[in-house]
C-alpha positions in Angstrom: 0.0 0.0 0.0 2.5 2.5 0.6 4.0 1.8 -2.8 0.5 2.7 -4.2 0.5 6.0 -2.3 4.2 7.1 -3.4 3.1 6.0 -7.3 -0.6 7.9 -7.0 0.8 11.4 -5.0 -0.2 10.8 -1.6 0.0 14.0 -0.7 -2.9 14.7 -3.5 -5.1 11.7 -2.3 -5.2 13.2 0.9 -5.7 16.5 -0.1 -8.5 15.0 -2.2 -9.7 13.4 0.3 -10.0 16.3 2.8 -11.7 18.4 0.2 -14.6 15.3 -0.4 -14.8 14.9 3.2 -15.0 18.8 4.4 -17.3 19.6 1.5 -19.6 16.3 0.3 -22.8 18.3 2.5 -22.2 21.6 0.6 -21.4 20.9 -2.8 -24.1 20.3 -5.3 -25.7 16.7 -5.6 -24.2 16.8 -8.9 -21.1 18.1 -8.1 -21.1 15.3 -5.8 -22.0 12.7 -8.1 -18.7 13.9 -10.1 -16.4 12.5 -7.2 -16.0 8.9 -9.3 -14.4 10.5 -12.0 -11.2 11.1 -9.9 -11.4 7.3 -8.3 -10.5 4.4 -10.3 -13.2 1.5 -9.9 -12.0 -0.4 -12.7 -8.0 -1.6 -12.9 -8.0 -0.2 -16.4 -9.2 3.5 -15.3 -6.9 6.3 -14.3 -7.3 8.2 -11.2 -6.9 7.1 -7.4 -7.3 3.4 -6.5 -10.4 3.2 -4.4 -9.5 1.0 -1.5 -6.8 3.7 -1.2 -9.2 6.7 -1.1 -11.0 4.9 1.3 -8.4 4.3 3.6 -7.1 7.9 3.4 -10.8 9.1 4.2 -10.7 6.9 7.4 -7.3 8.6 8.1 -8.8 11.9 7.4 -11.8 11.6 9.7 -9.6 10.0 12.6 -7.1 13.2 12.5 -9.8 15.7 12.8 -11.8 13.7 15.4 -9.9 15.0 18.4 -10.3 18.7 17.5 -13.6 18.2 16.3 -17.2 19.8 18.0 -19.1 17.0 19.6 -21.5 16.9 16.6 -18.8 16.8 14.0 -16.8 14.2 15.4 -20.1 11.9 15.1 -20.2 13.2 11.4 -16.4 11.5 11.5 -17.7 8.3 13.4 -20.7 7.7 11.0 -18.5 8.4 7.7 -16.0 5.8 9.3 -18.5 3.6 9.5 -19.9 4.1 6.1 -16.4 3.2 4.6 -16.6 0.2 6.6 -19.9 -0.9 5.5 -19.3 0.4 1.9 -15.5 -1.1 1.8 -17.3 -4.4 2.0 -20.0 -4.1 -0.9 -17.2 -2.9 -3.4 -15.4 -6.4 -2.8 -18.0 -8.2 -3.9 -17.4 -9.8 -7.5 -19.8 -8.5 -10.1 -20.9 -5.6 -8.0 -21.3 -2.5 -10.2 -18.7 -0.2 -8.8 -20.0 3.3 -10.3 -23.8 2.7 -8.9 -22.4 1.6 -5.6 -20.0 4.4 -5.2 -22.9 6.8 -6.4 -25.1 5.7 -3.4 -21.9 5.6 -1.2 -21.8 9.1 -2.2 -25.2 10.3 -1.3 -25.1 8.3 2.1 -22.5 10.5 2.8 -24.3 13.4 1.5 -26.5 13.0 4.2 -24.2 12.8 7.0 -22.5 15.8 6.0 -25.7 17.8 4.7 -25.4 21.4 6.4 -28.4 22.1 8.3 
């Protein structure tokens, strides 16, 4: 894995990363439904592997947990889990990657949806 982060930037997945997390509830739907195009969910596609930008969003929302308000450090918790749950579904052979990273997407939407 840390051969995969040197040869995809990880300095840029995590920025990416920050930006999705910090801004998934403010951006468009959309906008939001553009996130894919920068994750690779086929082998043959460009962009950043997506176990890897899953993995750096769990890193993401465990370094702002500790400075985080009460109510966004259950925003963190419940995007952790999401990853989790989601991390799962993408393994499975056969499973249509865009559809499921689409609804990923809009879960998270609604954790992060300004109110």
């Amino acid at each position: 894995e840390i051969k995969e982060l040197e040869a995809v930037g990880a300095k840029g997945l995590y920025d990416y990363a920050v930006k999705v997390v910090e801004n998934i509830g403010k951006v468009s739907t959309l906008n939001s439904l553009n996130i894919y195009k920068q994750i690779q969910l086929k082998d043959e596609e460009e962009g950043y592997p997506l176990e890897l930008f899953l993995n750096m969003v769990l890193h993401v929302c465990t370094a702002n947990m500790k400075k985080a308000t009460k109510e966004k450090a259950e925003q963190y918790l419940e995007t952790m889990r999401l990853v989790y749950e989601y991390r799962g579904m993408f393994k499975v052979k056969g499973a249509n990657k865009l559809a499921l990273f689409d609804i990923f997407v809009l879960d998270l939407r609604k954790v992060w949806r300004e109110k």
